[in-house]
C-alpha positions as CSV (number, residue, x, y, z in Angstrom):
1,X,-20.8,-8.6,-2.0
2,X,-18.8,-11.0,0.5
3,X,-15.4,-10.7,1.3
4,X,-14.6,-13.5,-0.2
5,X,-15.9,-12.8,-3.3
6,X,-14.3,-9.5,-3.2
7,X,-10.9,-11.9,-2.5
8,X,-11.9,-14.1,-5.6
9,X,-12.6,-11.6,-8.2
10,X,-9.5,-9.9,-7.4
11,X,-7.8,-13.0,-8.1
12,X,-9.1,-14.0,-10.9
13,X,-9.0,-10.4,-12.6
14,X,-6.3,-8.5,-11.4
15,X,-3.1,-7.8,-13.5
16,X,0.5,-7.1,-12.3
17,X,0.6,-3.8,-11.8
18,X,-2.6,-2.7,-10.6
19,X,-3.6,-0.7,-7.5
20,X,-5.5,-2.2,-5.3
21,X,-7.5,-0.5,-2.6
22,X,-9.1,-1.4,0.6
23,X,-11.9,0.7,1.5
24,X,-12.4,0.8,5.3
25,X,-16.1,1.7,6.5
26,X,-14.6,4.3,8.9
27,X,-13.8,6.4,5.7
28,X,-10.1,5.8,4.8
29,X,-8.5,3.4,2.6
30,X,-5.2,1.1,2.5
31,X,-4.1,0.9,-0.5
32,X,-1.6,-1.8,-2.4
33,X,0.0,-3.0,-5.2
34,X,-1.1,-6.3,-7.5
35,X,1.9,-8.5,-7.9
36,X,0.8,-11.7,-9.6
37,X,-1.0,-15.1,-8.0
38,X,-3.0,-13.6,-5.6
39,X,0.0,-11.4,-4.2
40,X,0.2,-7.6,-2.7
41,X,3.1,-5.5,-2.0
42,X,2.1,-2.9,0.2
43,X,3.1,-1.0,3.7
44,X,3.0,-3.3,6.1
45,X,3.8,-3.4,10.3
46,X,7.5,-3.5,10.3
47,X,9.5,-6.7,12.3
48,X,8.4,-5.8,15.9
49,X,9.1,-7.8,19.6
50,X,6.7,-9.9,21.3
51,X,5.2,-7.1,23.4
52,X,5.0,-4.4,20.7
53,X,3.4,-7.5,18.5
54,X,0.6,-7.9,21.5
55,X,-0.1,-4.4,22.0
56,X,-0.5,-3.6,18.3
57,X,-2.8,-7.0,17.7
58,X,-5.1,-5.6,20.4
59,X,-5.4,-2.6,19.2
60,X,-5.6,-3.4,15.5
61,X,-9.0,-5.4,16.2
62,X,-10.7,-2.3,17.3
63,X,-9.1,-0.1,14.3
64,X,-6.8,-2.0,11.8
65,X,-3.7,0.0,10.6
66,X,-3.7,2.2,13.8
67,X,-0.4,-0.1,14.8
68,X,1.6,1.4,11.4
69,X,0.1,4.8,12.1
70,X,1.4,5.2,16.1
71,X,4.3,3.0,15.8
72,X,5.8,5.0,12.7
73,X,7.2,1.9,11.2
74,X,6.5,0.4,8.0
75,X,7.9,-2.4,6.1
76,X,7.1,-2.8,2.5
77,X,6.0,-6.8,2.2
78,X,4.6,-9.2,-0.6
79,X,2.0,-11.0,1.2
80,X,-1.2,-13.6,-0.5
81,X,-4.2,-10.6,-0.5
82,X,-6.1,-13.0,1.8
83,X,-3.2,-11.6,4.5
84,X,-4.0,-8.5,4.5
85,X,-5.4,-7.1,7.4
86,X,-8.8,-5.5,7.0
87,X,-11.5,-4.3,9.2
88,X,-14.9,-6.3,9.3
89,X,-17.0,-4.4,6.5
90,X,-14.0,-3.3,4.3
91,X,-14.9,-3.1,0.4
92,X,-12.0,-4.0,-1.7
93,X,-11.5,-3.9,-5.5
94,X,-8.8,-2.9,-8.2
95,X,-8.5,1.0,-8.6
96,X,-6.7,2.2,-11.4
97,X,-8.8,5.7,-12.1
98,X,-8.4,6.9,-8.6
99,X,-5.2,9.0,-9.6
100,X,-5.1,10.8,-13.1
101,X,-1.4,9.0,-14.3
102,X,-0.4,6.6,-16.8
103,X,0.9,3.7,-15.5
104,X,4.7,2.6,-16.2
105,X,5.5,-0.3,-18.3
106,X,5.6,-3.2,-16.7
107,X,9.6,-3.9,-16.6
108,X,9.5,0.3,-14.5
109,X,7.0,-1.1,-12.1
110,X,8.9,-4.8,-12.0
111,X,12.1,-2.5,-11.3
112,X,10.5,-0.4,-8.1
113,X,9.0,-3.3,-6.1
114,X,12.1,-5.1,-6.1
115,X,14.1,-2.4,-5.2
116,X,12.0,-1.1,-2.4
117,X,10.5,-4.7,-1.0
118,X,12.0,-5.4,2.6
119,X,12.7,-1.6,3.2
120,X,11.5,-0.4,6.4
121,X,10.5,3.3,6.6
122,X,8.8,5.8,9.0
123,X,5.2,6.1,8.2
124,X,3.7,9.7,8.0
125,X,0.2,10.0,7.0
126,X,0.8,13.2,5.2
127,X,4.2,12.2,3.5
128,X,4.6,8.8,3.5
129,X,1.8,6.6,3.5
130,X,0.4,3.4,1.7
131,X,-1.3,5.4,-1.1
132,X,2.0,7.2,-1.5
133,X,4.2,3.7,-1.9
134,X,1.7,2.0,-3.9
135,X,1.2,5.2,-6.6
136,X,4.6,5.4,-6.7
137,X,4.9,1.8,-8.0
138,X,2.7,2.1,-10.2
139,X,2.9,5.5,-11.6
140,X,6.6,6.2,-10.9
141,X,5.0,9.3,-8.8
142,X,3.8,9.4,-5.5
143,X,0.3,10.4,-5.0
144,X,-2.2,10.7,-2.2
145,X,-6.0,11.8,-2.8
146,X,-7.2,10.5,0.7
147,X,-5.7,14.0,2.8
148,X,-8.1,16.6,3.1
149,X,-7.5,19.8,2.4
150,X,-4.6,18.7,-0.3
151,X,-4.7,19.3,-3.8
152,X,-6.0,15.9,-5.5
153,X,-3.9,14.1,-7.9
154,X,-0.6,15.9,-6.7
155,X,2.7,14.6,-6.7
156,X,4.1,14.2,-3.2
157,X,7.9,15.3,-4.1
158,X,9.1,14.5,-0.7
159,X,7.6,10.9,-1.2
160,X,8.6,10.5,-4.8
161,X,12.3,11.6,-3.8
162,X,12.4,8.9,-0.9
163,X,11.2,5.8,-3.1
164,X,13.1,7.1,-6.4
165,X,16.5,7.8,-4.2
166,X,16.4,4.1,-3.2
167,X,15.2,2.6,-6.6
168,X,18.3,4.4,-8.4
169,X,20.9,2.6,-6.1
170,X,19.6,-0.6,-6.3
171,X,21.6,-3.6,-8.2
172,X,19.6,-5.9,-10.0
């Protein structure tokens, strides 16, 4: 299936709230959150200078994501899905089985994006990552079955604490 199709029947059948992932062809996956009208929120590069913003472009073309990973920064952003940087060959579709939790009601998950979007954090691919944010969303736990040699379906508590610490000080 084309890319764009993949695009347009995400569109046209995703619901707030689900998970959204990106599977990349070199074996790993970005992973994001479905936030209405063709929106994500997800880990994104955080706001970067000229130079860093070359460098990282470059280098993204070869191997998209790298910049987050060896940069350490992260910002979490709402962006259209088409913006949403993906590697030629990337398979993308809604994934809501991936992780054995029961999503939050909506007004939980509502609650957590707000709260968190615009935050900047340090990525860490063990304790941090996109799958982490966008389970936590979701599932009010933060999850991550892409690390080898990890338990599947665990709760990352470090994670969890992180997000949860910020979502209980925020003002509506």
């Amino acid at each position: 299936m084309s890319y764009e199709l993949q695009l347009v029947m995400i569109m046209y059948t995703a619901k707030f709230g689900d998970l959204i992932e990106f599977s990349y062809p070199i074996g790993y996956s970005h992973w994001a959150l479905y936030d209405g009208d063709g929106y994500v929120v997800h880990f994104a590069v955080a706001d970067e200078n000229w130079a860093t913003y070359m460098f990282r472009s470059s280098l993204e073309t070869m191997l998209p994501s790298s910049g987050t990973i060896l940069f350490g920064k992260t910002k979490i952003r709402r962006v259209h899905i088409r913006e949403v940087k993906v590697p030629q060959g990337v398979r993308m579709f809604i994934n809501n089985y991936h992780h054995s939790y029961v999503a939050s009601d909506p007004w939980y998950i509502r609650q957590r994006v707000n709260a968190l979007l615009g935050r900047q954090f340090t990525y860490d691919l063990f304790n941090l990552n996109c799958e982490h944010f966008a389970t936590y969303l979701r599932y009010g736990r933060a999850v991550c079955n892409q690390i080898p040699f990890r338990p599947k379906n665990e709760e990352c508590v470090e994670a969890t604490k992180v997000f949860r610490n910020i979502v209980m000080r925020y003002k509506k």
